[in-house]
VOBA-1610 file (N, C-alpha, C; in pm, whole numbers, padded with zeros to 5 digits, always signed):
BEGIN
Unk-00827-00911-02670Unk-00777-00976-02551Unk-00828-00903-02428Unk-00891-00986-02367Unk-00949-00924-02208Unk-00875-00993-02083Unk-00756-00949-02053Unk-00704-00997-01931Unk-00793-01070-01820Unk-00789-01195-01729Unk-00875-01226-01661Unk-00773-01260-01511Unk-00656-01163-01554Unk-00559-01174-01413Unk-00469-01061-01415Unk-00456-01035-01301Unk-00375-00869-01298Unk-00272-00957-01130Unk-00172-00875-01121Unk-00067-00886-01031Unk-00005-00734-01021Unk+00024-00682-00866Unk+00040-00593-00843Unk+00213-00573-00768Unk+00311-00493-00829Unk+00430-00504-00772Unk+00481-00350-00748Unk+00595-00355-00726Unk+00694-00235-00664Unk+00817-00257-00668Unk+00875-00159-00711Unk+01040-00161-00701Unk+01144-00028-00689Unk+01238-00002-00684Unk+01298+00098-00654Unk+01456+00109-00736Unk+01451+00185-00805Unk+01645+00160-00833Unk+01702+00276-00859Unk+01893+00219-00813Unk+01935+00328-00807Unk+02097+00326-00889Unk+02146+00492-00991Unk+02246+00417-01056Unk+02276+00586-01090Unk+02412+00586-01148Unk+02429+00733-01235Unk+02409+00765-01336Unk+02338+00666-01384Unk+02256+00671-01497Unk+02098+00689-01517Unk+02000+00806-01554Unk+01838+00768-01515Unk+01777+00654-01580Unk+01798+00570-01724Unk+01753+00507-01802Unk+01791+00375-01737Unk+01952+00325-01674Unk+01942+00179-01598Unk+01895+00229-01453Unk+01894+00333-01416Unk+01798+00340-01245Unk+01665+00316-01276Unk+01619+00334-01396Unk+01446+00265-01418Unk+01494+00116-01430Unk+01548+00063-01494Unk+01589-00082-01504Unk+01607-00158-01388Unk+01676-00059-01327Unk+01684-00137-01196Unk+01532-00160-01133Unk+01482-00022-01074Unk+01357-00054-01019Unk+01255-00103-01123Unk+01295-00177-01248Unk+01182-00246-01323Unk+01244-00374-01292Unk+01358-00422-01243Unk+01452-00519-01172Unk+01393-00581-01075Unk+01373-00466-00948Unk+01315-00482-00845Unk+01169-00527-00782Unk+01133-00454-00894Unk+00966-00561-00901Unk+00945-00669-00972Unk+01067-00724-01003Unk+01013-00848-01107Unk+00966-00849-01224Unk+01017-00739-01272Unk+00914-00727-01456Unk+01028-00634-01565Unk+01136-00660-01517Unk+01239-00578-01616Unk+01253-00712-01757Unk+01182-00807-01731Unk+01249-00900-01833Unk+01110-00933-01926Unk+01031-00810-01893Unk+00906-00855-02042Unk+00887-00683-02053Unk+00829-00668-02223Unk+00830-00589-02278Unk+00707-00544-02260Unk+00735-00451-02152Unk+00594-00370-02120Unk+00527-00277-02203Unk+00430-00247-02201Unk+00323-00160-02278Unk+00202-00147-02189Unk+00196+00010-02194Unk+00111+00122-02097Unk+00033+00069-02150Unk-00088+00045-02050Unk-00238+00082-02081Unk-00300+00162-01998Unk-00430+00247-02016Unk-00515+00318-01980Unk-00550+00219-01824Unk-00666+00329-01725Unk-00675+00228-01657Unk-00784+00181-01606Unk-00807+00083-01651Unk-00940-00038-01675Unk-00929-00157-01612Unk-00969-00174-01506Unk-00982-00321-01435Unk-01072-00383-01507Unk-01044-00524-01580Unk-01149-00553-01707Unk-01245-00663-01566Unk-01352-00670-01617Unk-01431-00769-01533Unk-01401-00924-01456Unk-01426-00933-01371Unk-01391-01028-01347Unk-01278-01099-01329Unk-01173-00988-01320Unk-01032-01051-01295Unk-00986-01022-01162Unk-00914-01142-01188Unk-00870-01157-01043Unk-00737-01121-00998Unk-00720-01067-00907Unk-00586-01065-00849Unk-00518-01143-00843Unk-00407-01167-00837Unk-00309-01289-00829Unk-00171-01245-00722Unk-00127-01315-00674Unk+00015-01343-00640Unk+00133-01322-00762Unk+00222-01186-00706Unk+00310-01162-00836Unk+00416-01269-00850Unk+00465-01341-00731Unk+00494-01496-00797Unk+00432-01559-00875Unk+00284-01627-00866Unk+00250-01670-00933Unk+00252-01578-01103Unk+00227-01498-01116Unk+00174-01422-01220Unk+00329-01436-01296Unk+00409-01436-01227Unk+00544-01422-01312Unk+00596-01496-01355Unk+00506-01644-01300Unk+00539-01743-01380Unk+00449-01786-01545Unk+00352-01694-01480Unk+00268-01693-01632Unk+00316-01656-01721Unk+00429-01593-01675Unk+00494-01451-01826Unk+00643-01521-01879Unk+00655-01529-02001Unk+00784-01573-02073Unk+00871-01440-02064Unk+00972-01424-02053Unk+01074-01319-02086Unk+01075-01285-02227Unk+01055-01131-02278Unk+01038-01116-02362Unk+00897-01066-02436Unk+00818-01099-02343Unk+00637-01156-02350Unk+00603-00998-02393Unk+00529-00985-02472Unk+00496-00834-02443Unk+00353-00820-02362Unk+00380-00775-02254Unk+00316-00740-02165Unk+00257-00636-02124Unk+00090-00608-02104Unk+00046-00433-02079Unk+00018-00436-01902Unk+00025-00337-01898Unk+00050-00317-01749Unk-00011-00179-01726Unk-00077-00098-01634Unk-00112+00041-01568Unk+00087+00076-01498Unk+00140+00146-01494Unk+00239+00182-01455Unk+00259+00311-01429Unk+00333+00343-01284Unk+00386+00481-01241Unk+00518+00455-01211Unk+00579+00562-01285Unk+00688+00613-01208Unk+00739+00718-01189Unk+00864+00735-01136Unk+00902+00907-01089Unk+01060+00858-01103Unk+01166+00960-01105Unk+01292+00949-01150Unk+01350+01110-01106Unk+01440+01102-01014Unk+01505+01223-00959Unk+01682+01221-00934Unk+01711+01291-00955Unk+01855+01301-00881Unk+01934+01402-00799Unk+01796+01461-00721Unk+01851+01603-00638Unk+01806+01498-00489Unk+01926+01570-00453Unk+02002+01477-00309Unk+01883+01498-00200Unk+01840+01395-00121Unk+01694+01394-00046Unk+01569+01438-00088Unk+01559+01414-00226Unk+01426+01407-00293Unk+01350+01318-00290Unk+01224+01335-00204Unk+01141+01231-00168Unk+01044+01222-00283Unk+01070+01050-00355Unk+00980+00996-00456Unk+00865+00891-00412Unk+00752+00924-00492Unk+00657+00797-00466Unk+00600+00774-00612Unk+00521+00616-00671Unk+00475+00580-00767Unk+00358+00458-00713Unk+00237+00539-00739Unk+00111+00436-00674Unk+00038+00396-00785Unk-00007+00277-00764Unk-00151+00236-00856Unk-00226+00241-00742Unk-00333+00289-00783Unk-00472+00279-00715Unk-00574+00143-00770Unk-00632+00094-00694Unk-00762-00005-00743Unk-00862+00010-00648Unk-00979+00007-00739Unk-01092+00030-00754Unk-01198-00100-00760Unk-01259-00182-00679Unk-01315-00310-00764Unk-01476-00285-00785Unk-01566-00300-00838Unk-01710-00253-00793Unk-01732-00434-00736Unk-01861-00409-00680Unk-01925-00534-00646Unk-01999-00616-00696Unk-02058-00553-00840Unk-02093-00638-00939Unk-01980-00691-01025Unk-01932-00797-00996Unk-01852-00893-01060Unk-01839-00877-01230Unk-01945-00847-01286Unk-01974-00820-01407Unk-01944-00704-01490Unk-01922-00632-01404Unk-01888-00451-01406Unk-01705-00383-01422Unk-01692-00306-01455Unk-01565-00311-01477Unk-01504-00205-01380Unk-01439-00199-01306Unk-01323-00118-01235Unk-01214-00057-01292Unk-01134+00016-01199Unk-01045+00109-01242Unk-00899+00129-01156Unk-00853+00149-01214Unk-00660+00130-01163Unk-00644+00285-01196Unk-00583+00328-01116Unk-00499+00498-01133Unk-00381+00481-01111Unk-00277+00535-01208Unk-00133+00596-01167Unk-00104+00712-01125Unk-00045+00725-00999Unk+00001+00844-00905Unk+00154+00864-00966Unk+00170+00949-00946Unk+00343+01009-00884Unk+00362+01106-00851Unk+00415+01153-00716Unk+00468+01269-00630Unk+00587+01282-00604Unk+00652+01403-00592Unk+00728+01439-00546Unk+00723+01474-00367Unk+00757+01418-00261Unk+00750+01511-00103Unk+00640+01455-00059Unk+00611+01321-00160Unk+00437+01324-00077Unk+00500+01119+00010Unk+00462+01129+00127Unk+00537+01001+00163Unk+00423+00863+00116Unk+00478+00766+00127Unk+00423+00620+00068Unk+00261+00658+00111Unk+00234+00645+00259Unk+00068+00631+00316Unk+00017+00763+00209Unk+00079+00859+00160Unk-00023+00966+00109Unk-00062+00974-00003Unk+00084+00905-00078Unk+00078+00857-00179Unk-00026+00772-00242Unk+00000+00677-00119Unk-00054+00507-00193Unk-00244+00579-00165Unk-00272+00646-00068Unk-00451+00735-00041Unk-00484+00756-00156Unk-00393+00865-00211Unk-00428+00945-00288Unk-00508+00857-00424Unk-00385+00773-00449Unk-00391+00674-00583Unk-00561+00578-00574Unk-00594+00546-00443Unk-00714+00473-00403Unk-00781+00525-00438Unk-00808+00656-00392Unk-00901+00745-00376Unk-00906+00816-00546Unk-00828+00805-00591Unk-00836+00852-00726Unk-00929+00700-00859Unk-00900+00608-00853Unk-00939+00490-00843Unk-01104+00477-00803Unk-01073+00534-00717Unk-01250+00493-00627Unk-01342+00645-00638Unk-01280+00705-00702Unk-01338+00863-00770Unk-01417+00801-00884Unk-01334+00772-00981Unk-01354+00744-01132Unk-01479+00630-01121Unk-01463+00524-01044Unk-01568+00419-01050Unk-01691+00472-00988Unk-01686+00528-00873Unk-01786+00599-00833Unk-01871+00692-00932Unk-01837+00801-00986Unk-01866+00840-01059Unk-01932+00758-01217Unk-01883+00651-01269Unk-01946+00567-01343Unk-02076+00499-01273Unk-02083+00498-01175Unk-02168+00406-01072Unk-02299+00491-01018Unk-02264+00648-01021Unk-02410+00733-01019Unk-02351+00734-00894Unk-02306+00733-00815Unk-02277+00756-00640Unk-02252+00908-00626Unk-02314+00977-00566Unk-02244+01139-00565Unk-02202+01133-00482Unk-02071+01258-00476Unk-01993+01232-00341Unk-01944+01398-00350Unk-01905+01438-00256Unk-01790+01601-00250Unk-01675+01536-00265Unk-01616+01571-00377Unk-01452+01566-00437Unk-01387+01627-00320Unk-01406+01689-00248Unk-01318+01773-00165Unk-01331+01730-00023Unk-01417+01617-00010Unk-01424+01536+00113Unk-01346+01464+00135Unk-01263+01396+00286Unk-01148+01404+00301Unk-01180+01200+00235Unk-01059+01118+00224Unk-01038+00997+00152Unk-01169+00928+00290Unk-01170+00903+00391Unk-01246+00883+00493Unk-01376+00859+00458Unk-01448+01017+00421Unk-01557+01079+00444Unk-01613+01006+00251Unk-01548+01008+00193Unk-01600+00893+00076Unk-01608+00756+00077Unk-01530+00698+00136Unk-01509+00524+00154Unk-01629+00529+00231Unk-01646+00570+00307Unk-01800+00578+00418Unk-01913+00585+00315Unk-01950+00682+00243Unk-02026+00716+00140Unk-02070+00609+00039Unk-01910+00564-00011Unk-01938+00459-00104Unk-01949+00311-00042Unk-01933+00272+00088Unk-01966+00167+00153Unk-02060+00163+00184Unk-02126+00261+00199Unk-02280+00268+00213Unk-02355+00240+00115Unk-02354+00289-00029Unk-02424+00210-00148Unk-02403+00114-00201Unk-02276+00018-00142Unk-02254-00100-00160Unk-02228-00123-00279Unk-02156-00087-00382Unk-02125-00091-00516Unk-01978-00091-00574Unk-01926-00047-00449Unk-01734-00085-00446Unk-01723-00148-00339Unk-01689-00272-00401Unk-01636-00375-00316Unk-01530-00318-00234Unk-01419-00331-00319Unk-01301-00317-00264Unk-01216-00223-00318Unk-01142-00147-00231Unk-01027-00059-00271Unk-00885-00121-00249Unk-00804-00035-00289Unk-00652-00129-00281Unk-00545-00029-00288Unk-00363-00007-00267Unk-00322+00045-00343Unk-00165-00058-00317Unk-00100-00029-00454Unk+00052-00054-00426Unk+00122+00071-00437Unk+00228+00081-00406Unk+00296+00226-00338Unk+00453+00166-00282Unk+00561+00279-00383Unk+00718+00237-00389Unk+00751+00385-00350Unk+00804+00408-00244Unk+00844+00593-00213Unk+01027+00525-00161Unk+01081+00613-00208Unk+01229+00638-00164Unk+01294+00785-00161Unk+01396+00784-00113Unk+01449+00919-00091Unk+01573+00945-00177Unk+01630+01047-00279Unk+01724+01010-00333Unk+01844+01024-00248Unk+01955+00977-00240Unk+02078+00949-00190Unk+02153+01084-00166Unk+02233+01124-00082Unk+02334+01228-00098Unk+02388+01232-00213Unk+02476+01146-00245Unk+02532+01106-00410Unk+02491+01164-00506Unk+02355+01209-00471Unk+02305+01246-00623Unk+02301+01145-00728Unk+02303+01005-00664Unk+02270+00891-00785Unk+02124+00907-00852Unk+02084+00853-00991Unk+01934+00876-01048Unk+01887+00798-00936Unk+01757+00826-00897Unk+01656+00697-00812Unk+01524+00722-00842Unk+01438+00597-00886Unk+01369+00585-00972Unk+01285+00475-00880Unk+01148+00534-00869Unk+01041+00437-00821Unk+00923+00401-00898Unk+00885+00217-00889Unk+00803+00247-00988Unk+00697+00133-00910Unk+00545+00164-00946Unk+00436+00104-00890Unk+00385+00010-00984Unk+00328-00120-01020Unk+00284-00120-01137Unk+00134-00291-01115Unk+00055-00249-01160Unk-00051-00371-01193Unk+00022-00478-01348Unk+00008-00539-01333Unk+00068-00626-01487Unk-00059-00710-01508Unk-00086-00736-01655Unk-00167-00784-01651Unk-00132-00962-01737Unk-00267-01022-01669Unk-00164-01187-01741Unk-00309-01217-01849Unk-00217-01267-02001Unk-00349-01308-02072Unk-00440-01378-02049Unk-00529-01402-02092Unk-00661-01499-02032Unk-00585-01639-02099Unk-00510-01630-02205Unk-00528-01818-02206Unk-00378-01851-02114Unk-00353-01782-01978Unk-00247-01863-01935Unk-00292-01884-01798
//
């Protein structure tokens, strides 16, 4: 099975419990009601992005579903969480791209959601023969790789929250889902 549609969401939850505070923020993005399964991360060719409305109507409850997924789960009082996918697209349509999962602790959404891009647009680059300095700032590569014209497009989704005084679990999670090709 080669996915030929991916949908990108976010959610956040919170509870005194850590196992329903993931539920929740798997609640919150719209995907607590199919049976997810990790995959590695591989933008397969030619797929397209979608609208996570639309995409969620592709999916039966229950569906077992693979997805790239981050998350993070804390319960010390003003603990700043984030959970990014990164995407990666190249510009040969034919060619395959790459999705990264982030998670930080203290690092806020914009640095987060960089990081995850830039991690994303590392990996493809590198398949692509593009040399670049790893240690050049996210900027000073997008320039680089816009210049050889071989990554189309970059992307990221990115869920950061702070945990509560309460000390309730809070649990953020980023996630690509992917929809089968015959739907």
């Amino acid at each position: 099975m080669v996915p030929n549609k991916v949908f990108l969401t976010k959610g956040v939850g919170r509870h005194r419990e850590k196992l329903e505070s993931f539920e929740a923020a798997l609640r919150n993005a719209g995907i607590a009601q199919y049976n997810l399964v990790r995959v590695s991360s591989i933008l397969p060719p030619n797929c397209e992005i979608i609208d996570p409305e639309l995409g969620k109507t592709l999916l039966k409850p229950g569906e077992i579903t693979f997805c790239v997924l981050s998350d993070l789960s804390s319960n010390e009082a003003n603990r700043l969480l984030s959970a990014s996918i990164g995407l990666a697209i190249p510009a040969d349509p034919q060619a395959y791209g790459y999705l990264s999962e982030h998670h930080a602790f203290g690092q806020p959404e914009k640095v987060a959601g960089d990081y995850a891009e830039d991690l994303a647009a590392s990996m493809l680059a590198s398949i692509l023969g593009i040399e670049f300095d790893p240690d050049a700032s996210w900027d000073e590569k997008r320039q680089i790789w816009q210049m050889h014209g071989k990554i189309v497009k970059t992307r990221n989704i990115t869920q950061s929250a702070t945990v509560g005084e309460d000390g309730m679990w809070t649990t953020v999670v980023a996630a690509a889902v992917f929809i089968p090709p015959d739907k």
